[in-house]
N, CA, C and O of each residue as an XYZ file, in Angstrom:
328
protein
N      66.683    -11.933     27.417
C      67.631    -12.349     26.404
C      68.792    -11.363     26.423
O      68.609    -10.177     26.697
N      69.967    -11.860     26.133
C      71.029    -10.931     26.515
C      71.451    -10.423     24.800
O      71.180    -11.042     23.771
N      72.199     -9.091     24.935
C      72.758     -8.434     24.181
C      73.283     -9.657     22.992
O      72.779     -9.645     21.868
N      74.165    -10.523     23.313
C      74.829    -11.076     22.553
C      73.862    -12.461     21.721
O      74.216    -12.902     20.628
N      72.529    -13.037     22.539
C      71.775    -13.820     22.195
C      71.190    -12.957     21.163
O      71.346    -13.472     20.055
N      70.608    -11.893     21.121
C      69.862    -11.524     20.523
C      70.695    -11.479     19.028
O      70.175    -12.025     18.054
N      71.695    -10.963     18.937
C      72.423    -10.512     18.262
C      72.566    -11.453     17.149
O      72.388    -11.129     15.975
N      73.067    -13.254     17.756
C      72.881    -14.734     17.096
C      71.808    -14.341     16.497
O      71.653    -14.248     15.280
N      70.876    -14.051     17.514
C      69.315    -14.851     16.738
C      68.898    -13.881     15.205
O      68.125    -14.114     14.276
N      69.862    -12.693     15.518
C      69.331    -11.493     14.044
C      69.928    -12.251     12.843
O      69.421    -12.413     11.733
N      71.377    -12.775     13.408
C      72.418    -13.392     12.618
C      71.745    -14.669     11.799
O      72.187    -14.939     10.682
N      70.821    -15.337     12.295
C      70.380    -16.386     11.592
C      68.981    -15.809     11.030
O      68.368    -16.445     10.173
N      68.539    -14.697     11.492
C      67.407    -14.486     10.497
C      67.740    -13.727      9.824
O      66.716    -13.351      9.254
N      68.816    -13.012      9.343
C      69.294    -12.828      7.720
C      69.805    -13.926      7.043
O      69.912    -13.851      5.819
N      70.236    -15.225      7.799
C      70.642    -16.174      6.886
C      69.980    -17.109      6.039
O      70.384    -17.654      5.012
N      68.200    -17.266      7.031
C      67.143    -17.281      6.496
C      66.567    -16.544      5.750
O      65.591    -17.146      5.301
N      66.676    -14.982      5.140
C      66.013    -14.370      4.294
C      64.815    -13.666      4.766
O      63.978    -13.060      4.096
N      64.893    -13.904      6.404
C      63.657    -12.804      6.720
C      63.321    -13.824      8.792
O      63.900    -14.458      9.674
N      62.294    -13.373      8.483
C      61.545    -14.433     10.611
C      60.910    -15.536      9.801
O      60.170    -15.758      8.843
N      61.905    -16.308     11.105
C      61.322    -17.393     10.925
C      59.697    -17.412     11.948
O      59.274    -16.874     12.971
N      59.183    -18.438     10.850
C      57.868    -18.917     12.075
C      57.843    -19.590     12.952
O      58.539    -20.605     12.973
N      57.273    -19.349     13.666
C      57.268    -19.918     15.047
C      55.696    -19.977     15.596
O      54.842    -19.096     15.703
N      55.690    -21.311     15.879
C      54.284    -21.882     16.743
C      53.935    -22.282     17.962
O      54.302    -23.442     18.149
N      53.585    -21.985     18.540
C      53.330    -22.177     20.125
C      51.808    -22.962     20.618
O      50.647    -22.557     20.561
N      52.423    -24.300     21.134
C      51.217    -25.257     21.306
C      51.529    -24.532     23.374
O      52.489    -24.125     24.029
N      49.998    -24.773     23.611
C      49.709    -24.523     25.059
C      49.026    -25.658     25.582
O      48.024    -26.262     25.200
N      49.744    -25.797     26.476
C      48.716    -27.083     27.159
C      47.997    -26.170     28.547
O      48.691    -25.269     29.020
N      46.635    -26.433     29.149
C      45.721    -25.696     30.120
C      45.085    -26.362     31.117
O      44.060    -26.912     30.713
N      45.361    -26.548     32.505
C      44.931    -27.703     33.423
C      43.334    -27.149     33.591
O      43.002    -25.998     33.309
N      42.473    -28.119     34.069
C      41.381    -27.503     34.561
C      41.061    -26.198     35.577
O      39.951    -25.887     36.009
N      42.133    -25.632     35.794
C      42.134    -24.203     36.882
C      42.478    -23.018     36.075
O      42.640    -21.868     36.484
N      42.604    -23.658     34.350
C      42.754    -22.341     33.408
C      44.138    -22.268     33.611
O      44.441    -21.601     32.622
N      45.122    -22.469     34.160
C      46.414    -22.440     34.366
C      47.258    -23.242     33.084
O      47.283    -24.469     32.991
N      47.858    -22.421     32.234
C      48.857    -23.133     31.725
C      49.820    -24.132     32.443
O      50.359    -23.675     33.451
N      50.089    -25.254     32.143
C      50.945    -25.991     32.771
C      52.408    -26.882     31.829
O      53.305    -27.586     32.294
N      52.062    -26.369     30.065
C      53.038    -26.670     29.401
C      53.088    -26.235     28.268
O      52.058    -26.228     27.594
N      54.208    -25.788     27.787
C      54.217    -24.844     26.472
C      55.378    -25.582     25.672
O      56.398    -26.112     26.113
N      54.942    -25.467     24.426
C      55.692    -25.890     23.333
C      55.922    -24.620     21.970
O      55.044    -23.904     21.489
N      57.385    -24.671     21.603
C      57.538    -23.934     20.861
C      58.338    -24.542     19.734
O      59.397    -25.159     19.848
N      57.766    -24.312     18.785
C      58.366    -24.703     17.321
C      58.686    -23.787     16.355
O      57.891    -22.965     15.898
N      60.101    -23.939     15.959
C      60.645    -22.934     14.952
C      60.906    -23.731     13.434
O      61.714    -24.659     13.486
N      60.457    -23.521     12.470
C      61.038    -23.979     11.482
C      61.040    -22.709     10.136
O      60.388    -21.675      9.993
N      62.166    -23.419      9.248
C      62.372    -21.982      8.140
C      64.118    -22.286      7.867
O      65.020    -21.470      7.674
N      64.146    -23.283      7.916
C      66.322    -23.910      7.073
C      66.147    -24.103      8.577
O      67.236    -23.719      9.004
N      65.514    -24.424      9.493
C      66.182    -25.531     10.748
C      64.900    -25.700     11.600
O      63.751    -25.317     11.379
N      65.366    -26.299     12.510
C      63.903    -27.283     13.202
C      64.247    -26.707     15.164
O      65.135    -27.370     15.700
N      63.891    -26.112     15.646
C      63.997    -25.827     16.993
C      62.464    -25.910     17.519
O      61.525    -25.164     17.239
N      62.503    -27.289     18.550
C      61.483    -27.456     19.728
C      61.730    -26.930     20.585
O      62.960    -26.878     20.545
N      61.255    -26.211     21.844
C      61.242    -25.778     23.322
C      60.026    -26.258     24.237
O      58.890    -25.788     24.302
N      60.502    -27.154     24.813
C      59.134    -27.467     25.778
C      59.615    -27.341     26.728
O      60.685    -27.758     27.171
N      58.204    -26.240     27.468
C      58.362    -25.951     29.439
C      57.479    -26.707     29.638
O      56.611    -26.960     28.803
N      57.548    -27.240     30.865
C      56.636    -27.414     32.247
C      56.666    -26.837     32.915
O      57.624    -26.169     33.305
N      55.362    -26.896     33.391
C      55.234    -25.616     34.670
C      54.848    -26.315     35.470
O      54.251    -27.328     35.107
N      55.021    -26.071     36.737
C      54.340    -26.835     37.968
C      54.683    -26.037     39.467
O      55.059    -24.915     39.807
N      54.347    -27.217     40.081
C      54.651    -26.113     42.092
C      53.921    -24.901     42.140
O      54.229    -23.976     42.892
N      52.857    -24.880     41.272
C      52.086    -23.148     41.103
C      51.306    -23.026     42.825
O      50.461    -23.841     43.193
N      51.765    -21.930     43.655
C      51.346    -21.195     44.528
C      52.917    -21.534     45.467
O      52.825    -21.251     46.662
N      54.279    -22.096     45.012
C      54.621    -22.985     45.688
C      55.892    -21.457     45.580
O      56.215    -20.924     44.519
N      56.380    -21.065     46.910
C      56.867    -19.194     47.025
C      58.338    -19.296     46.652
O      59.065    -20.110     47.220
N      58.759    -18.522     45.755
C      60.356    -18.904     44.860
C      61.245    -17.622     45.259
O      60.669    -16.550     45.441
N      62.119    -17.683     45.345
C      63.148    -16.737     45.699
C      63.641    -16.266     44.382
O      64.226    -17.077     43.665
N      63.525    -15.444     44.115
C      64.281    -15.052     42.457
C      65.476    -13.775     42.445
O      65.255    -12.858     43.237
N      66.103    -13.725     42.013
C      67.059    -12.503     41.949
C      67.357    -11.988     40.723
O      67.724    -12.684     39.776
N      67.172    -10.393     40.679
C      67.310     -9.971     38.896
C      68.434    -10.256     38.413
O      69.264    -10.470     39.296
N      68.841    -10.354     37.322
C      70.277    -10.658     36.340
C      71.173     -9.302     36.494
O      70.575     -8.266     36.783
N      72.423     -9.279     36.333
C      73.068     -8.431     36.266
C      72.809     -7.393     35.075
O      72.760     -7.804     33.915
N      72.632     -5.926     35.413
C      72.095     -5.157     34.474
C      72.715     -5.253     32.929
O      72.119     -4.888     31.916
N      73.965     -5.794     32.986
C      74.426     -5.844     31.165
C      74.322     -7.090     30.822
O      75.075     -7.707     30.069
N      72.825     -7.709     31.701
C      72.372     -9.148     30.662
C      71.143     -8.936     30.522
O      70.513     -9.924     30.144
N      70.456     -7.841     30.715
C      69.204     -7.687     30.671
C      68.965     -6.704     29.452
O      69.733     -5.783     29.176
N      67.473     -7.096     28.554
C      67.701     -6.276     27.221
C      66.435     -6.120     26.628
O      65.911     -6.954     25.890
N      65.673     -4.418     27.153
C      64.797     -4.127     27.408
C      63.852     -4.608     26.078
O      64.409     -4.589     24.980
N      62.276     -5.086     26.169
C      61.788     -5.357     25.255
C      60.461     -4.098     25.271
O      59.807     -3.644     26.210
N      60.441     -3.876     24.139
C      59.378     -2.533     24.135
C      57.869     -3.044     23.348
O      57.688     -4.028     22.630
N      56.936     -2.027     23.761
C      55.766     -2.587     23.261
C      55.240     -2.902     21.879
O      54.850     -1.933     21.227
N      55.157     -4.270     21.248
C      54.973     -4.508     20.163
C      55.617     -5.171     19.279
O      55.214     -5.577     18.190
N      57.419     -5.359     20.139
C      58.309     -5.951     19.411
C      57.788     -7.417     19.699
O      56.961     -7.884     20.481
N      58.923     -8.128     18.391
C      58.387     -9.632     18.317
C      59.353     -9.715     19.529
O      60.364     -9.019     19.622
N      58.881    -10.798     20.621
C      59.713    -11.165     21.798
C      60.655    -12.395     21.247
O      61.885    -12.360     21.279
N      59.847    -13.528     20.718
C      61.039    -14.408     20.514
C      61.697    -14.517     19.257
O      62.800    -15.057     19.182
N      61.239    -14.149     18.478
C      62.424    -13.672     17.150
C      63.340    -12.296     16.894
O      64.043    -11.793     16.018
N      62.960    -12.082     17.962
C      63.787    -10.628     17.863
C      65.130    -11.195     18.837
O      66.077    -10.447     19.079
């Protein structure tokens, strides 16, 4: 999450009066493998996020983000409301 996302997301949880909740449905194929995640925010607004996952063993090329979009998370912090 970048500097400036994070920053929104503080911005709306003082406008809410504190963290919002957030619920996370998991879906689990028979190999124990997650294969779909759902995330629900509600608290003065309604935000769904659904992944799919798939192509698992299938070899991805990835490249890190440029260092002033990257924004270290330390042990214990909330990851997605923070």
């Amino acid at each position: 999450m970048t500097a400036k996302t994070k920053q929104g997301l503080d911005e709306v949880r003082e406008k809410l009066g504190g963290d919002a909740p957030v619920h996370a449905d998991v879906w689990v194929d028979g190999k124990g493998r997650a294969v779909q995640v759902r995330l629900s925010c509600f608290g003065g607004m309604k935000a769904v996020t659904t992944l799919t996952l798939s192509g698992f063993g299938t070899p991805v090329k990835a490249e890190a983000p440029p260092t002033d979009e990257v924004v270290a998370v330390t042990a214990g912090e909330d990851v997605l409301p923070a």
